[in-house]
Every structure is written in C-alpha cells, then in structure tokens.
C-alpha positions as a Python dict, from the first residue, in 0.01 Angstrom:
ca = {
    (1, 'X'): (0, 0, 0),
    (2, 'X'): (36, -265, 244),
    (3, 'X'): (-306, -440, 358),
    (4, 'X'): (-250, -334, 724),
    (5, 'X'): (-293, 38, 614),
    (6, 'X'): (-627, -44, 416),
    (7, 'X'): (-758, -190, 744),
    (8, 'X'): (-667, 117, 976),
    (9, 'X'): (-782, 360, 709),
    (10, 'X'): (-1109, 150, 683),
    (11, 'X'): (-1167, 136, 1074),
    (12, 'X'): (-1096, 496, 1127),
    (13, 'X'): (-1347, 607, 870),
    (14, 'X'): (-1611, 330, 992),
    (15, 'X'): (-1586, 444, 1338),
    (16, 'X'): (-1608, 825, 1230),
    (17, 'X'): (-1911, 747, 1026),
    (18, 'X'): (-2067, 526, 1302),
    (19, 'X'): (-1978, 798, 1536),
    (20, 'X'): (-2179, 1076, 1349),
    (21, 'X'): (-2437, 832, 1243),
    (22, 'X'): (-2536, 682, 1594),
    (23, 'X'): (-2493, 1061, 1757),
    (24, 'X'): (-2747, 1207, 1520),
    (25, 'X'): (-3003, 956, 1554),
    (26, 'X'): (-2948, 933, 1917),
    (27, 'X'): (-3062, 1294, 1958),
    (28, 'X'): (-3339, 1224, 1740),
    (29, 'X'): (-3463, 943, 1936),
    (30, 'X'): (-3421, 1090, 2279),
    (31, 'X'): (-3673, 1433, 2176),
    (32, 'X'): (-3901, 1199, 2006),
    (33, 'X'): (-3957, 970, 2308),
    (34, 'X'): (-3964, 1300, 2533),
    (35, 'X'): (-4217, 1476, 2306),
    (36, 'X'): (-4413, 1175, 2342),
    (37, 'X'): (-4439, 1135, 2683),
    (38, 'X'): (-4509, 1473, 2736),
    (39, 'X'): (-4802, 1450, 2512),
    (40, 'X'): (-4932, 1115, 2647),
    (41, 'X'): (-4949, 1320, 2994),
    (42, 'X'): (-4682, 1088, 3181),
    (43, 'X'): (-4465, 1360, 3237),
    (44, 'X'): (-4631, 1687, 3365),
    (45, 'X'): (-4494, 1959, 3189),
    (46, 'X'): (-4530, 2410, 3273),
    (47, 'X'): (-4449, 2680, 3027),
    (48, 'X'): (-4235, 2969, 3114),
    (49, 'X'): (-4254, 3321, 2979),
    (50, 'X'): (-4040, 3229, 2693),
    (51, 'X'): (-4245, 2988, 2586),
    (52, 'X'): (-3976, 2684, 2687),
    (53, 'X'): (-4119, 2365, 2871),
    (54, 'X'): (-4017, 2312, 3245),
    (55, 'X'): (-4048, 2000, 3392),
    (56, 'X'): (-4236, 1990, 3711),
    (57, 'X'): (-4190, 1710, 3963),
    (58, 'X'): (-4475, 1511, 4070),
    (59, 'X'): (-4616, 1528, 4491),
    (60, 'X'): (-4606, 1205, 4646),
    (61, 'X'): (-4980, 1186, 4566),
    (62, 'X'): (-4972, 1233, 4214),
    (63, 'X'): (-4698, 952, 4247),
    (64, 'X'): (-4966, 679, 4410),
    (65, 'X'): (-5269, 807, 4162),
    (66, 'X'): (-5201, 614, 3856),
    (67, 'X'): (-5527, 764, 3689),
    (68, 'X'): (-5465, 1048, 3732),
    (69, 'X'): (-5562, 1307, 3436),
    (70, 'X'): (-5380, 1605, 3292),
    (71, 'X'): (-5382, 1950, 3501),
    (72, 'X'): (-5393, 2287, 3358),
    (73, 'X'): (-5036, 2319, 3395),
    (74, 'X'): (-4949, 1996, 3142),
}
C-alpha cells in the first residue's frame, strides 16, 4: 500500500476514536458539574411527581442576595 493510504486510514480512525472518546467524557463532565452545583445550592432545584429535577429560575431578589441559603424547594 502506498503511504498516502496509511495516513487517511490512520486519520479516519483517530478522528472516530477522538470523536467517541471526547463525546463520552463530555457527557460525563457536563452531569458531574450540574450534580454539583445543584448540591452546593447555586442552582435551586424542585422535584416533580416523577421524581425528575426541574430547574426553577431565581426572583430578582434571590439574584442580589448572595448569602442566601437553601429553600425547601432545593
């Protein structure tokens, strides 16, 4: 085989590999960092009645308050 076909087969399966590497951890990373916030109380969080976690957007006072403590609803 000619060397130009070693480096096209090489790219394609680096980029596939990259591709399904980076995607994976990305998804990873992203309900980590959310988990964490919600946890840490920086994003304020209600339950439904399935049991799934809606986010609920902070008044204008909450906004100003930076000590402000968890409610019920987080």
């Amino acid at each position: 085989m000619e060397p130009i076909y070693w480096y096209a087969i090489a790219y394609i399966v680096g980029t596939g590999m990259g591709y399904y590497f980076g995607r994976t951890s990305v998804d990873q990373v992203v309900s980590a960092t959310i988990t964490t916030l919600i946890e840490s109380g920086y994003v304020k969080t209600r339950e439904d009645a399935n049991g799934d976690l809606d986010l609920v957007k902070l008044t204008f006072e909450e906004r100003l308050d930076d000590t402000a403590t968890k409610t019920e609803d987080c």
